[in-house]
C-alpha positions in Angstrom: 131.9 62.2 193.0 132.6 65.6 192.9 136.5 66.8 191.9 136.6 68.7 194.9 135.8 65.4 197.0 138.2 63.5 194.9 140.7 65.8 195.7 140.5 65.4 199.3 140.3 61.8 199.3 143.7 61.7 197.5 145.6 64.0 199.3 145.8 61.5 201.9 148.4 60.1 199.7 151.8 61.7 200.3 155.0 60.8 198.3 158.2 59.2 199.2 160.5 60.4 197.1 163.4 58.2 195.9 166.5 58.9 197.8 170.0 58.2 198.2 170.9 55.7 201.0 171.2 57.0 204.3 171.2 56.1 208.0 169.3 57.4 211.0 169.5 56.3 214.3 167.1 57.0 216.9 167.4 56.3 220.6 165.5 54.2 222.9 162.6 57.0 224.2 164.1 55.3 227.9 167.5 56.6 227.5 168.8 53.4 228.0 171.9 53.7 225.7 172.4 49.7 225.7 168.8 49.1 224.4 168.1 47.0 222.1 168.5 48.4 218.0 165.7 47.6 215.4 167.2 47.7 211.9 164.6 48.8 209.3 165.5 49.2 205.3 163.2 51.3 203.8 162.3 53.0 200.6 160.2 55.7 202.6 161.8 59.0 203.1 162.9 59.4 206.9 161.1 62.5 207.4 157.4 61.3 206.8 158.3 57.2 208.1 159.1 60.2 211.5 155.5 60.2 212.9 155.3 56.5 212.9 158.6 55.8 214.3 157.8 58.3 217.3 154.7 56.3 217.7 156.2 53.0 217.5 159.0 54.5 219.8 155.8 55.8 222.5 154.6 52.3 222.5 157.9 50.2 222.7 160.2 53.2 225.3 162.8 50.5 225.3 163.6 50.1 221.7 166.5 52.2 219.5 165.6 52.3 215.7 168.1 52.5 213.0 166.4 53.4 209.7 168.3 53.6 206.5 166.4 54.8 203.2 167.5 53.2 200.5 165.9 53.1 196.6 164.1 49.6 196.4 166.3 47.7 194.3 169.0 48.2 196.9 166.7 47.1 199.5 166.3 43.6 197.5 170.2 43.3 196.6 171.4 43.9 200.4 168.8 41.1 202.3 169.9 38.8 199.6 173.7 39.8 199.6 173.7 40.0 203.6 171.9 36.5 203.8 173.7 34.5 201.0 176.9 35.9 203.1 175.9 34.3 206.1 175.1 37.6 207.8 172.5 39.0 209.8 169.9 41.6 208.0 167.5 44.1 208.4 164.5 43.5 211.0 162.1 45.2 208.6 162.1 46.0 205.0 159.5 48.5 203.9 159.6 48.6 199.8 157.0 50.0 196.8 158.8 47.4 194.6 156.2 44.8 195.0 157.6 42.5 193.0 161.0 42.3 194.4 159.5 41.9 197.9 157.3 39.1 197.0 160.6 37.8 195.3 162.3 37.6 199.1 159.5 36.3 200.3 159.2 33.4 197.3 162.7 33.2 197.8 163.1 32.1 201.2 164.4 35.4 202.2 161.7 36.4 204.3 159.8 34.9 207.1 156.1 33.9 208.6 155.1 36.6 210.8 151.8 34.9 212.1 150.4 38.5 213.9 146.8 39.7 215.6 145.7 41.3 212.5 146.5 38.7 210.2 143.5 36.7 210.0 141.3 40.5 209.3 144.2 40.9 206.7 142.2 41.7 203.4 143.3 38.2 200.7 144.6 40.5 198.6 146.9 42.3 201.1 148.5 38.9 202.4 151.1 36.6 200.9 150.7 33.3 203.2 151.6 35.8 206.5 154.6 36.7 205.1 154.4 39.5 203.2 151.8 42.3 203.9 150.4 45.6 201.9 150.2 48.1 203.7 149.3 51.1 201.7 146.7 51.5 199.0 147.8 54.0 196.6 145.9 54.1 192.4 147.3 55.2 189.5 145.5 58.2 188.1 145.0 61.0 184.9 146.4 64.2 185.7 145.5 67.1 183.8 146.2 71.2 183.1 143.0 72.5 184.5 143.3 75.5 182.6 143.2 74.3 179.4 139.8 72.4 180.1 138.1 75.2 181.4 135.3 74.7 178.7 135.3 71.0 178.4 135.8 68.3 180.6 139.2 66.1 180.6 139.1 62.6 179.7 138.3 60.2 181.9 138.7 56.6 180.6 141.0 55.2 178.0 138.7 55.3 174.9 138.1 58.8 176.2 141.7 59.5 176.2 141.9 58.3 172.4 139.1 60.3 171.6 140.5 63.2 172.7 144.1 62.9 171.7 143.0 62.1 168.0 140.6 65.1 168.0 143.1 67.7 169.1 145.7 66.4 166.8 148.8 69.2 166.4 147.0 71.0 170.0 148.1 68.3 172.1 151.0 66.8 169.9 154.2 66.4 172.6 151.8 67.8 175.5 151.0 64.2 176.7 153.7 62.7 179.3 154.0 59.4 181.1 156.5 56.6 183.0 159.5 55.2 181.0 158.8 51.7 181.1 161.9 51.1 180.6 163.6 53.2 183.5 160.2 53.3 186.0 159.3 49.9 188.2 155.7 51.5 188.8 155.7 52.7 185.5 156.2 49.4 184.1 154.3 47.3 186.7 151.6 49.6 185.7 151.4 49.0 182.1 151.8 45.0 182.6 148.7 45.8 184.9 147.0 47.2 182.2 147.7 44.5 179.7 146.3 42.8 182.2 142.8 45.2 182.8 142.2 46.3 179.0 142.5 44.3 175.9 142.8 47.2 173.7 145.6 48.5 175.7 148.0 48.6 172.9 145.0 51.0 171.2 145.9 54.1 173.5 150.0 53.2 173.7 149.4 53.9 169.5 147.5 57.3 170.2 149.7 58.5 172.6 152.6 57.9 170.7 150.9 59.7 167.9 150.3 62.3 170.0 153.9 62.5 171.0 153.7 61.1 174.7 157.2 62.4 176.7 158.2 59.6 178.5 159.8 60.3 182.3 161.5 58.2 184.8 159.7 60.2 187.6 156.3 61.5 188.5 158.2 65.1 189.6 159.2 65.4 186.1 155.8 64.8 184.3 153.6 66.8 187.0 156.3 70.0 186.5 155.1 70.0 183.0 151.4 69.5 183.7 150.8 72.3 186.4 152.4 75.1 184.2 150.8 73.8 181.0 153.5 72.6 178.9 151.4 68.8 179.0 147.9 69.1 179.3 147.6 65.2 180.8 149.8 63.0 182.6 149.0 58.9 182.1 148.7 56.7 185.1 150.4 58.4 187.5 151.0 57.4 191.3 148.5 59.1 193.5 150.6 59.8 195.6 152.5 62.1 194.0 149.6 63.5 192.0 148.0 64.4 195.2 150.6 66.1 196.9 151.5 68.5 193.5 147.4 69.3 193.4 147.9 70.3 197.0 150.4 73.1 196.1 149.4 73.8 192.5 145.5 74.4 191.7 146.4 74.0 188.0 147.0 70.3 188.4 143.1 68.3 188.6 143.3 64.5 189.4 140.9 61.6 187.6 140.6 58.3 188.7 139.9 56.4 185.7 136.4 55.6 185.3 137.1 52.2 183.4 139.7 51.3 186.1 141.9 52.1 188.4 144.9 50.5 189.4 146.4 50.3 192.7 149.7 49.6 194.2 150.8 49.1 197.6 154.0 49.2 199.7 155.1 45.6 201.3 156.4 45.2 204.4 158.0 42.3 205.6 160.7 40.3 208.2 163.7 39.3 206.5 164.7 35.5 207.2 168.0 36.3 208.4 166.8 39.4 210.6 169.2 40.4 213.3 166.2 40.4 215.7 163.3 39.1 214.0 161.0 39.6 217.1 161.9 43.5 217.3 161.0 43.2 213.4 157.9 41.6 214.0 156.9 43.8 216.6 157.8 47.1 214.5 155.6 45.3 211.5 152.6 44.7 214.0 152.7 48.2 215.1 152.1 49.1 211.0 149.4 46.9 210.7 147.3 48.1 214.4 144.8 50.4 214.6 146.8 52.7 215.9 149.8 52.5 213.2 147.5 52.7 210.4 146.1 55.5 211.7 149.2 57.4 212.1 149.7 56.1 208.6 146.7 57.7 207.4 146.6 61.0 209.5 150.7 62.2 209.5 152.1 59.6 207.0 149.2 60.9 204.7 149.3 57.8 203.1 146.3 55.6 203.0 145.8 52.4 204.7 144.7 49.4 204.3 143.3 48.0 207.6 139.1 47.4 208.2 139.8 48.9 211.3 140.4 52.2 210.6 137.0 53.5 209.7 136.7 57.1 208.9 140.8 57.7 208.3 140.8 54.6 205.8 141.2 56.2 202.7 141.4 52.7 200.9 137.7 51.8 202.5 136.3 55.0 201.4 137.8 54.8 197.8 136.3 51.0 197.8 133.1 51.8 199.1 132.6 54.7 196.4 134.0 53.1 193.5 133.9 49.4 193.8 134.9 47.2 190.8 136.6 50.4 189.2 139.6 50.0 191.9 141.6 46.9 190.4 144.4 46.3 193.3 147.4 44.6 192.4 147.2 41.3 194.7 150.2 40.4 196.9 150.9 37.3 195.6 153.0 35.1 192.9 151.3 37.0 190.0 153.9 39.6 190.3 156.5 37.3 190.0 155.3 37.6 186.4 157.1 40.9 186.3 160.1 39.8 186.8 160.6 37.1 184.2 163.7 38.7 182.2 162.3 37.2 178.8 158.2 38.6 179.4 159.7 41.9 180.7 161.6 42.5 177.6 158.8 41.2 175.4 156.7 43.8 177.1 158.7 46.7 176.2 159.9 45.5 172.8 156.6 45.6 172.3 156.0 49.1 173.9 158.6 50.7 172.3 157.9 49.3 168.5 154.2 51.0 168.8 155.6 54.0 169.9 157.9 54.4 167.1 155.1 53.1 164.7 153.9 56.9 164.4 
């Protein structure tokens, strides 16, 4: 795969940015003033979840939306505060915290939405019909082009060790990655990698030799890479990579040869939806032909769904790369990540190899 292929394959991954919470409403397309209002909480910034709320709005005239962007640990504290008060909730919630959704849906805070494309739902993408992925965005190696103008970057983890021990002082506090500590993907990604590679613990030690800068935000760590104060960022969203490489030629993007993970963003119907149908409805619309395609094309954001051939960034990356693509499943596994007394363990452990340098 060429870098320049790569490249265009991930810059069908836009960001959405964290944000403070804040409401939008937008009127029924009919004018109808008393129609009916679907509530959506969601962790996607309103100005690229636009294009598929016109296109939702095209399909359904007769339907208001009130969308409020929120970070996606208040998404998870409001259905659960709202529904333990005996209120109603959102009709959607729209979340990257994977964890925390499966949580509402494990929970009892979130209900069976039994819709056409469930059955052609990939296993992976489906928690029992109630919770669905519906992005497909890997983790990836940034790097300074520049500074490997003469030699390629690294692209697996023993690679990664390799190099960092070989350049020594030249790449000493030049490496930069997630806080686990501060970062939900940055943390869900090292647990993934615990998971993926038993000598995990291996490149934590070299990059904390190396002096790794540790960031609560991608913004922060691809800054530093595209105007050569860090020659590589480690396991960074896609996303976000991609959409920096778009405006910066310095910053390259690798998808680990070893493996990649990816994440995706869950959406679901909360149990004690205002209007669960509209909700429903709103979700079926993500998961058509025609949302996912808006999803891929405006949203920039690759999809998940068979159907959309030749705008399906996920099939494409799949087809291409097979078993290198590790996804994280939608299912109790994440739970996992939430267990107070592993999570601690985990970065105990992180932070104590770090140090040990």
């Amino acid at each position: 795969m060429t870098p320049r292929f790569l490249l265009s394959l991930l810059l069908l991954l836009l960001p959405a940015w964290p944000a403070a919470s804040e409401m939008t409403l937008f009127p029924a397309l009919s004018g109808d003033s008393a129609a009916p209002v679907l509530s959506v909480y969601s962790s996607l910034d309103e100005p690229l979840a636009k294009p598929m709320i016109t296109g939702f709005q095209q399909a359904n005239p007769d339907v208001a939306i009130r969308y409020e962007e929120m970070l996606t640990g208040e998404i998870f504290d409001r259905i659960v505060r709202e529904t333990d008060a005996g209120q109603r909730t959102a009709d959607f919630a729209f979340s990257s915290a994977m964890d925390l959704q499966v949580k509402l849906a494990n929970d009892g805070y979130a209900q069976r939405s039994d819709l056409p494309m469930s059955g052609l739902w990939p296993a992976w993408a489906n928690w029992r019909n109630t919770a669905y992925a519906l992005t497909f965005e890997p983790a990836v190696f940034v790097y300074h082009k520049p500074s490997f103008a003469t030699s390629p970057p690294p692209s697996t983890r023993a690679e990664l060790v390799e190099f960092l021990q070989r350049q020594g002082d030249a790449a000493y506090g030049r490496i930069g990655t997630y806080d686990i500590e501060r970062s939900g993907v940055g943390f869900l990604f090292m647990a993934r990698d615990q998971e993926q590679f038993g000598d995990i613990w291996s490149v934590i030690r070299a990059m904390g030799a190396a002096g790794v800068k540790l960031y609560s935000t991608s913004q922060a760590i691809l800054e530093r890479v595209a105007d050569g104060r860090f020659l590589l960022g480690y396991n960074i969203l896609g996303s976000y990579a991609a959409d920096w490489a778009s405006r910066h030629p310095e910053v390259g993007i690798l998808l680990p040869k070893d493996y990649t993970v990816v994440m995706s963003r869950i959406g679901l119907v909360p149990q004690a939806a205002t209007q669960p149908e509209l909700g429903k409805r709103y979700l079926q619309f993500f998961m058509s032909k025609e949302g996912q395609t808006i999803m891929a094309r405006e949203l920039q954001i690759p999809a998940v769904s068979p159907e959309v051939a030749g705008n399906n960034t996920a099939t494409t990356m799949r087809e291409m790369l097979g078993g290198q693509l590790k996804p994280v499943p939608v299912s109790l596994g994440l739970m996992v990540y939430l267990d107070q007394v592993k999570r601690a363990r985990l970065i105990s452990r992180w932070n104590e190899v770090l140090r040990l340098q």
